[in-house]
C-alpha positions as CSV (number, residue, x, y, z in Angstrom):
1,X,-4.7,18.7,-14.0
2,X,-3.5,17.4,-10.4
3,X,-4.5,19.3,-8.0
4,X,-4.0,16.5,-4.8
5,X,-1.2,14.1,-4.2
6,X,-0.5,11.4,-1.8
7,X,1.9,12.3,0.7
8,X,5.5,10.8,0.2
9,X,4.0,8.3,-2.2
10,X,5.8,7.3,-5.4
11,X,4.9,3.7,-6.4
12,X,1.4,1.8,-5.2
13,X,0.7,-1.9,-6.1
14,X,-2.8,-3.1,-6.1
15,X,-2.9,-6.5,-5.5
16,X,-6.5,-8.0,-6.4
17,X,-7.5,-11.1,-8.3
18,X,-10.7,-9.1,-9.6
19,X,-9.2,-7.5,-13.0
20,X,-11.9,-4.8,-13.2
21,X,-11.2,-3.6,-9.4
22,X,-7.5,-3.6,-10.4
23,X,-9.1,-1.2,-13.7
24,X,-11.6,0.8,-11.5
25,X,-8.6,1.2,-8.9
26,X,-5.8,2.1,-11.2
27,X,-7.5,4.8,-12.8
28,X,-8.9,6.3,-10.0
29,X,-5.2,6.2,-8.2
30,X,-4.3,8.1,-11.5
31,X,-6.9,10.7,-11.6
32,X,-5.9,11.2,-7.7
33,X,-2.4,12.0,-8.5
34,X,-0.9,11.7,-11.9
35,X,2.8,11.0,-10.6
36,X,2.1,7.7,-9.0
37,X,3.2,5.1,-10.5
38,X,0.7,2.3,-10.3
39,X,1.7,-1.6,-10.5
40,X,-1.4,-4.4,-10.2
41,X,-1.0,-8.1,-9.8
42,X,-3.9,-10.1,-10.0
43,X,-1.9,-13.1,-8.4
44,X,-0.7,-12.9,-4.9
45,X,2.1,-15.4,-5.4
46,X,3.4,-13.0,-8.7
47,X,3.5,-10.0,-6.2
48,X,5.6,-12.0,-3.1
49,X,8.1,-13.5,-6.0
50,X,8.8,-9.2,-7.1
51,X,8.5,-7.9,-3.4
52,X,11.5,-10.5,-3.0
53,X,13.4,-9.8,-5.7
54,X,13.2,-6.2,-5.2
55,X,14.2,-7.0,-1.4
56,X,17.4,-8.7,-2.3
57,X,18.2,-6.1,-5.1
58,X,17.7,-3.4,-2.4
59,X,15.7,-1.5,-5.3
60,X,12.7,0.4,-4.8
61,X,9.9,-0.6,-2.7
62,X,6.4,0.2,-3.3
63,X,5.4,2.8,-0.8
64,X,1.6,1.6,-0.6
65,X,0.0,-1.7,-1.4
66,X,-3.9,-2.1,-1.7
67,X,-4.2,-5.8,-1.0
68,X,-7.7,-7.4,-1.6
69,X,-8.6,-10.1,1.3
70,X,-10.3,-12.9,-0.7
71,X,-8.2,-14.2,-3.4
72,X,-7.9,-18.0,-4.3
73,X,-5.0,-19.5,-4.0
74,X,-2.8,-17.2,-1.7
75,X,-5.7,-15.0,0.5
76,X,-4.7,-11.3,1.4
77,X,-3.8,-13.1,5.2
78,X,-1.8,-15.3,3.9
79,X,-0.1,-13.0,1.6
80,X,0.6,-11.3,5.3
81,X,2.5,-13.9,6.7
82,X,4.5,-14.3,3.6
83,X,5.1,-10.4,3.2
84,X,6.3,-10.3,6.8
85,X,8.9,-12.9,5.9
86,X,9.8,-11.2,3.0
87,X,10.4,-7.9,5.3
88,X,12.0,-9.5,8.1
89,X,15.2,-7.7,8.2
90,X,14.2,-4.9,6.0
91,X,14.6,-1.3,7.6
92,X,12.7,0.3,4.7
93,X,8.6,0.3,5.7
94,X,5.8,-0.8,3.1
95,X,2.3,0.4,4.2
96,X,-0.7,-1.9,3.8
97,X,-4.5,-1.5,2.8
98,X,-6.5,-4.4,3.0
99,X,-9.6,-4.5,0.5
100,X,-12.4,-6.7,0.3
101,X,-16.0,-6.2,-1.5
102,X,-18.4,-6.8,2.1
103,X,-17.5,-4.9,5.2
104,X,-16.6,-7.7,7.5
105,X,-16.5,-6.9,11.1
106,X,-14.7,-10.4,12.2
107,X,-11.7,-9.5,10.1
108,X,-11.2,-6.1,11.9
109,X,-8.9,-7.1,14.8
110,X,-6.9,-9.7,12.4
111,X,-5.4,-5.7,11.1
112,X,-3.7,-5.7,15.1
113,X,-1.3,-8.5,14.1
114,X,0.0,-6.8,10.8
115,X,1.5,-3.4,11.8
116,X,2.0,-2.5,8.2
117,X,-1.9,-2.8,7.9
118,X,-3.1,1.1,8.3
119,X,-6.5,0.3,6.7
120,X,-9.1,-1.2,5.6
121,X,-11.5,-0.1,2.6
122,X,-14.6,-1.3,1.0
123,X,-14.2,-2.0,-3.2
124,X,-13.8,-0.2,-5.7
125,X,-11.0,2.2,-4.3
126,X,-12.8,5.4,-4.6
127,X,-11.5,9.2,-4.9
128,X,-13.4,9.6,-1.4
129,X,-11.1,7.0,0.4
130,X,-7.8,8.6,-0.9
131,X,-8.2,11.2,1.6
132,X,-8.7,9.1,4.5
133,X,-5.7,7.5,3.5
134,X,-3.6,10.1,3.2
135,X,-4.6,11.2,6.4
136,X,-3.1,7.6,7.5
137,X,0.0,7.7,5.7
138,X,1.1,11.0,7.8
139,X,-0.4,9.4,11.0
């Protein structure tokens, strides 16, 4: 039984080219609150081609997106840049956790130039770091 919930939180996308972080970090979203929908990519590009879409549909945004740094092909920074052209002229706000597997202290201050960056957590999401999210979502 859920017992804890994520405040205001209906859909989360993970966003991580590793497919057993995208496991580890479903399931754990799920055991942390049963209502969430939960939606992984394990491509970048496949994530900015939806967030678009859903953008010029005017459907339902996800409220959170866990977005691992180091991908190939389209890196978590670069997915960034793209996301804030995506979100240019959209009122509606999309909140932002970057994940990567090594602390890296050097990418820290890149988090001041994305404004919907409110985090950044060490893999596997754990049950742990939910609350410290939370905690940011209502911040």
């Amino acid at each position: 039984m859920t017992t804890t919930t994520l405040i205001n939180i209906d859909e989360i996308w993970i966003i991580d080219d590793n497919e057993i972080d995208v496991l580890i970090g479903a399931k754990t979203l799920e055991r942390y609150d049963s209502n969430i929908r939960v939606r992984s990519f394990t491509k970048a590009l496949d994530a900015l081609k939806i967030l678009q879409d859903i953008v010029q549909k005017q459907d339902k945004l996800p409220d959170l997106i866990f977005l691992d740094l180091y991908m190939p092909l389209i890196d978590g920074w670069q997915f960034l840049k793209e996301f804030k052209q995506i979100m240019l002229h959209e009122s509606r706000q999309v909140r932002v956790v970057v994940t990567s597997s090594t602390p890296n202290e050097k990418e820290i201050p890149k988090h001041a130039e994305h404004p919907e960056v409110i985090g950044h957590i060490i893999k596997p999401i754990e049950l742990g770091r939910l609350q410290e999210i939370k905690e940011l979502m209502v911040a």
